[in-house]
N, C-alpha and C positions, 0 to 999 in steps of 0.2 A: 504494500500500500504506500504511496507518496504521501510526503510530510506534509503537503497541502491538502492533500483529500482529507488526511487525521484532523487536523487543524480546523477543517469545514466540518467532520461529522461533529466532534468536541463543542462546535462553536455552537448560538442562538440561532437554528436559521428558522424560527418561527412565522416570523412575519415575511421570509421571501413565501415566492409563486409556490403552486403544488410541485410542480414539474422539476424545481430544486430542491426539495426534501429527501434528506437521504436514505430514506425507504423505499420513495417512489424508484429510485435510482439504481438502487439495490436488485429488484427487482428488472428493469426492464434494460440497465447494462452491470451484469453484475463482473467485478473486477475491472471494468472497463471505462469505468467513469474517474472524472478528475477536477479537477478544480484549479485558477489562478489569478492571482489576487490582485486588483488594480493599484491598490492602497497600504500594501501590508499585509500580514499572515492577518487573516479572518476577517477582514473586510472588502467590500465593493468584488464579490463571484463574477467572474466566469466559467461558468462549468459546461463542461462539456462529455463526450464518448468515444473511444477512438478503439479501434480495432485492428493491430498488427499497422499498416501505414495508415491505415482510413479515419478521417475523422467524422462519424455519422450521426443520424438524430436514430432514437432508439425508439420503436417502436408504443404507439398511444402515447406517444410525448409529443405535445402541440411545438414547443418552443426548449429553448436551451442558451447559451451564450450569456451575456453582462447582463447582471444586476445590480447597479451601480449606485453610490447612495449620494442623494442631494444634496450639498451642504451652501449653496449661493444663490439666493433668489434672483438674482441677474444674469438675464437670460443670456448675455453675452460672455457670460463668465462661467457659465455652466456648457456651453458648447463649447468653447476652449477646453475647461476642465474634462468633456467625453472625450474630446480630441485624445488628450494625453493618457487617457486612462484606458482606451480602448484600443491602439496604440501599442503602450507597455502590454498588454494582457497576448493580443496577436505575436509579439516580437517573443515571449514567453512562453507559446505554446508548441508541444513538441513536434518535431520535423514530421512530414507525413506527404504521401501522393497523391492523396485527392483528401477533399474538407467538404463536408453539406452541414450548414447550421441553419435552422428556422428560427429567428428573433419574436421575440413578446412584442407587441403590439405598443408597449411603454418604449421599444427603442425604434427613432425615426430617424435617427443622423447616421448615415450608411457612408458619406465621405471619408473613414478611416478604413472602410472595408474595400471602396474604391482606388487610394491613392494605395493599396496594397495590390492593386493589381486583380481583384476576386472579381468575379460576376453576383450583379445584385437583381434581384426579381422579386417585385411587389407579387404579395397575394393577398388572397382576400378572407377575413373571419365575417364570422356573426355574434354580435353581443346585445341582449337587452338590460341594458342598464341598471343599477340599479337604484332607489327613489322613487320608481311606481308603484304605487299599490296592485294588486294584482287583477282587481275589478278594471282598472284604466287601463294596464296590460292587454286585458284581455278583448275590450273594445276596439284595439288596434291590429288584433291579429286580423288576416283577411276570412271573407267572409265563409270561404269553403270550410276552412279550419274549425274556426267557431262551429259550424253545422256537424262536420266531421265531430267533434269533441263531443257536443251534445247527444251524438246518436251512441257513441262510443260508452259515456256514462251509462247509458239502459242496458248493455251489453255486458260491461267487466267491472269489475271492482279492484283497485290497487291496493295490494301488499305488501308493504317490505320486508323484502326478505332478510331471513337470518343469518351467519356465516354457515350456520351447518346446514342450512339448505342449498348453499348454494349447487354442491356438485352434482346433485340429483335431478337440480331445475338447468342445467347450460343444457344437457345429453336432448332438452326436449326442441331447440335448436339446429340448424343447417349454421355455424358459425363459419363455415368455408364462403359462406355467399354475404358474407359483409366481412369478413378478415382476407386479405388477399392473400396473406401469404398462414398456411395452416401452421407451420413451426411457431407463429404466434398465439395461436389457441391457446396452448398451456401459460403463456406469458399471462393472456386477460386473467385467465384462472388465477395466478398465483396476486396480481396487482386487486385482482378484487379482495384478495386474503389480507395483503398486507394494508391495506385501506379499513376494511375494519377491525384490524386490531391495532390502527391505529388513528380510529375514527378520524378517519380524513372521507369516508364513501363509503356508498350502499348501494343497493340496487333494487328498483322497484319494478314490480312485477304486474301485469295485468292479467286476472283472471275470468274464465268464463265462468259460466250457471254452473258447471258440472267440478269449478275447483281447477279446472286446470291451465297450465298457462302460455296463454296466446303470445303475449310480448316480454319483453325486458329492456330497460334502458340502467345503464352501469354511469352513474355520475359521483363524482371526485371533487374535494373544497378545499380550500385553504382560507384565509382572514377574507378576501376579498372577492371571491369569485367560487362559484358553483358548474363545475365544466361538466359536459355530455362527453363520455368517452366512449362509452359503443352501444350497441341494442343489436337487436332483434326479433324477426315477430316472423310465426308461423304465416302461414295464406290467409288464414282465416283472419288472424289477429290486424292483421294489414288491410284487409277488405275492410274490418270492422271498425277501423280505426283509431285500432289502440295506440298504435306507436305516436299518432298526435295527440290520445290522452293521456299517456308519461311524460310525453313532455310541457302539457301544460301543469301534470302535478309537477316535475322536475322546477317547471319557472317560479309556481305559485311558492313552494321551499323556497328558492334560492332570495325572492326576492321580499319574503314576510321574514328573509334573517338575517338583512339588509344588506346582502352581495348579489353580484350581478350575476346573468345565466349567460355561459359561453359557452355558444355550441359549438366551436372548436371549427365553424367555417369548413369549406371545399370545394374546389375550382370544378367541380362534376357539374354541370347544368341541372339535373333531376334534382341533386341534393340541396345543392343552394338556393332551389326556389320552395325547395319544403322550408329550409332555416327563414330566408328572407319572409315568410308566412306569418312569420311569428311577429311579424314589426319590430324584426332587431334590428342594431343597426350595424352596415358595413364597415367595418375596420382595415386598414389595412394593416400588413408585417411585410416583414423581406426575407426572401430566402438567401443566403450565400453560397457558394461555391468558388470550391480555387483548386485547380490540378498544376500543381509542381509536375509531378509524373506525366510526361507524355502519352505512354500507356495507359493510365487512370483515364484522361482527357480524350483519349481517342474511344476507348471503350463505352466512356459516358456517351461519347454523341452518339456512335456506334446503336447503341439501344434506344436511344431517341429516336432515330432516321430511320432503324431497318422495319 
């Protein structure tokens, strides 16, 4: 283990994102994850995942990279300050042949990523806010949703489930047809474990007349946000449209416990116009990439083109 990642696990990181907690991390790069510091041992993260040369995001991880701490209310002085902090943190991270990092939607100054030579590419999230009440939320979703939710209510009843139910309730799932890749199967499994035993997440279930269950959506907190990190829902549960009523219980929690609901956004056309439904609103982040390796570089476009 590196004397920075000890340093990070050791240290307060209560109040960063989910996605830097070192359980979460533990879990979905285990051994592989690392940390470096803008400011000094235990302050202003960069954390990151790197694998033999690669530097990667690790799977149900929205975001990764700086989390940098504010100390200059002058906005001219605090872009300088990202400068230099963001900066040190790249020049300190170890050598490698190709790099992919997805930034939080808190980082917008992509100029230290550019005069480093990387490629930057906006993407897009979805976030509803938090400060609505859930009545005025709900007036904004469009009007199919509403309709859908309503019918959904006469239909299921939500559950939350318990950790020991969990392994009995995934098996009733197709999880190949929303996880691309199946070697992550076991991964959702273990991050839903380590989420409630370390109440950071749960998973709410929708079920029919006969008890059994149609949908599931698996949502994950930290101090300021309430994230959707997967679901699924049988044919029937989909017709019947449970999976838009977990996720308006999912909003109604996140935002009666006054953090926002991030549905973790998707450039897929079908999916971003189910999130945009909700009357969240678009965010943008940046993706990065930088191939020292010639071969990494060619390979990446390689799969892009062919």
């Amino acid at each position: 283990m590196s004397e920075q990642r000890e340093i990070y696990r050791q240290g307060d990181t209560g109040s960063l994102p989910l996605y830097f907690q070192p359980f979460w991390l533990d879990v979905v790069a285990p051994e592989q994850w690392d940390v470096r510091f803008a400011d000094g041992p235990g302050t202003s993260p960069f954390v990151f995942a790197r694998k033999g040369s690669r530097v990667f995001m690790p799977p149900f991880t929205q975001f990764l990279g700086p989390c940098f701490q504010v100390t200059d209310a002058k906005y001219t002085n605090r872009l300088s300050r990202d400068h230099e902090q963001t900066a040190r943190v790249l020049d300190e991270l170890p050598s490698y042949g190709s790099l992919h990092l997805q930034l939080g939607t808190h980082v917008q100054n992509m100029l230290p990523y550019i005069w480093k030579k990387m490629s930057v590419s906006p993407r897009y999230s979805y976030i509803l806010p938090a400060g609505k009440n859930p009545e005025e939320a709900f007036s904004d979703f469009r009007e199919n949703i509403r309709r859908e939710i309503r019918k959904a209510e006469k239909q299921f009843r939500i559950h939350r489930a318990s950790a020991t139910e969990i392994p009995a309730l995934l098996p009733h799932f197709d999880l190949r047809r929303t996880i691309k890749d199946p070697a992550n199967i076991p991964v959702l499994q273990a991050l839903i474990g380590a989420c409630y035993t370390n109440e950071a997440g749960y998973v709410l279930v929708a079920l029919d007349s006969r008890d059994l269950p149609q949908a599931f959506i698996f949502l994950a907190h930290d101090n300021s946000s309430l994230y959707y990190i997967s679901g699924a829902g049988t044919d029937s549960g989909k017709k019947g449209g449970a999976l838009s009523l977990l996720m308006w219980q999912g909003i109604q929690r996140a935002l009666n416990s006054g953090r926002a609901f991030d549905f973790e956004g998707s450039m897929v056309p079908s999916i971003e116009r189910f999130f945009r439904a909700f009357g969240s609103e678009q965010k943008v982040y940046f993706e990065v990439r930088s191939f020292p390796s010639l071969l990494r570089r060619f390979v990446y476009w390689w799969r892009i083109l062919r």
